[in-house]
DRENFIVEX-625602 format. One record per residue (C-alpha): x, z, y; residue in three letters. Coordinates in steps of 0.02 Angstrom, whole numbers, plus 50000, padded with zeros to 5 digits. Layout:
% residues N
XZYAla/...
END
This chain:
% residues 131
500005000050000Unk/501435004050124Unk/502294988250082Unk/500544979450127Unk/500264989450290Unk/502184984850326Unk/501934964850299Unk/500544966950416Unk/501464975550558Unk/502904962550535Unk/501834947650550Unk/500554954750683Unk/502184960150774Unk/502714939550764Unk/501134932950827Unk/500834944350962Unk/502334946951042Unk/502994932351140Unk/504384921851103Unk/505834920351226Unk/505874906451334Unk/507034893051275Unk/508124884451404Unk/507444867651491Unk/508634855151559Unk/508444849351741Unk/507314834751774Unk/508364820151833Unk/508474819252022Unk/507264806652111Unk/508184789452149Unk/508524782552327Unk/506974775052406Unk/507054757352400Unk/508054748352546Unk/506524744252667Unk/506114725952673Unk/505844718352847Unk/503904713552867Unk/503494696552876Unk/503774689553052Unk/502294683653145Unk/503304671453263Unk/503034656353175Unk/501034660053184Unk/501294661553371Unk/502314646453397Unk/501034634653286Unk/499684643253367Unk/500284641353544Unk/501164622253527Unk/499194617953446Unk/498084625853581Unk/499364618753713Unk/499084600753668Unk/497314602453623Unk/497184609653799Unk/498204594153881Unk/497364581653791Unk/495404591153855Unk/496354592054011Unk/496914573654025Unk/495324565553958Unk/494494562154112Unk/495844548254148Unk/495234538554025Unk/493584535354146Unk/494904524754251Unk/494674507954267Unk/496384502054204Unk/496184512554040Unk/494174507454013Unk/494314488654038Unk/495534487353861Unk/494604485353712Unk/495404500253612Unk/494304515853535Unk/493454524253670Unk/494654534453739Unk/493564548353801Unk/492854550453610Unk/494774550753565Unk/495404564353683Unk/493844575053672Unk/494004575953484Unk/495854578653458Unk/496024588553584Unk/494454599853533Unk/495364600353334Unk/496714606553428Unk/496154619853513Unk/495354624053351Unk/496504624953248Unk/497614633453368Unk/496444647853426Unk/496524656653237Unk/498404655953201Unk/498744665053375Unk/497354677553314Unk/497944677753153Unk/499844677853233Unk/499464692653342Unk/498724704153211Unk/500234702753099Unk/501294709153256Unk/500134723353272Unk/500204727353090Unk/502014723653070Unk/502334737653207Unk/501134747453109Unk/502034746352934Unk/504034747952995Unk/504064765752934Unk/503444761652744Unk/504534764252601Unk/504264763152419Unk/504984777352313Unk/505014775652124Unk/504874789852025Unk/504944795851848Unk/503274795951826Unk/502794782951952Unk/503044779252127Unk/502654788052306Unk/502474778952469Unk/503584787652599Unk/503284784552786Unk/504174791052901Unk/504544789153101Unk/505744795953229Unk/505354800453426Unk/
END
C-alpha cells in the first residue's frame, strides 16, 4: 500500500509541478527596410498634357483665319471644320493628362516617406518624415 501511495505522490508530484523553462534562442533580427524606390515622375504627364492643350488651343485660336478670303477661295477641306475639330481633340485629349499629371505630383509628395519592410513573418509598411 505504501509503495502505491508513493507511485502516486511521485507521479502527481510530475504533473503538477511545472517544468523549468528550457532556453529559447533569439529570433533573428529584422532585415534593413528595402532601399526606397523613387515614385513615378509625373513630368512626362505634364509635358504631353501641356504641348496637347497648347496646340489644340492655337489651332481654336487660329481658326477664324480660315474665314479670309485668300484661304476660302482654294478648294481644300473646309478649313474652319479642320481647325475646330483638331484643335477641339486637342484640347481634349490634353485637359486629362494635365489632371491626371497633377494628381500623381500630389500623390508622389504624398508617398516619399513609404518604405517596405520584410519580415519573418511578413512585411510592415514603415513611413516616416522629418521637420
Amino acid at each position: 500500500m505504501n509503495r502505491l501511495i508513493a507511485l502516486a505522490a511521485l507521479s502527481y508530484g510530475t504533473v503538477a509541478l511545472p517544468a523549468p523553462a528550457r532556453a529559447q534562442e533569439a529570433p533573428p533580427p529584422l532585415p534593413a527596410a528595402l532601399p526606397a524606390q523613387a515614385p513615378p515622375s509625373a513630368t512626362p504627364w505634364l509635358v504631353g498634357g501641356g504641348v496637347l492643350l497648347g496646340l489644340g488651343v492655337l489651332n481654336l485660336a487660329s481658326s477664324p483665319a480660315c474665314e479670309l478670303s485668300a484661304i476660302r477661295s482654294s478648294g481644300h477641306v473646309p478649313c474652319l471644320a479642320m481647325s475646330i475639330a483638331f484643335g477641339g481633340a486637342f484640347v481634349a485629349a490634353g485637359i486629362p493628362l494635365l489632371v491626371v499629371g497633377a494628381r500623381r505630383r500630389e500623390v508622389a509628395a504624398q508617398l516619399a516617406g513609404l518604405a517596405v519592410v520584410p519580415g519573418p513573418g511578413g512585411a510592415l509598411v514603415a513611413w516616416g518624415s522629418s521637420w
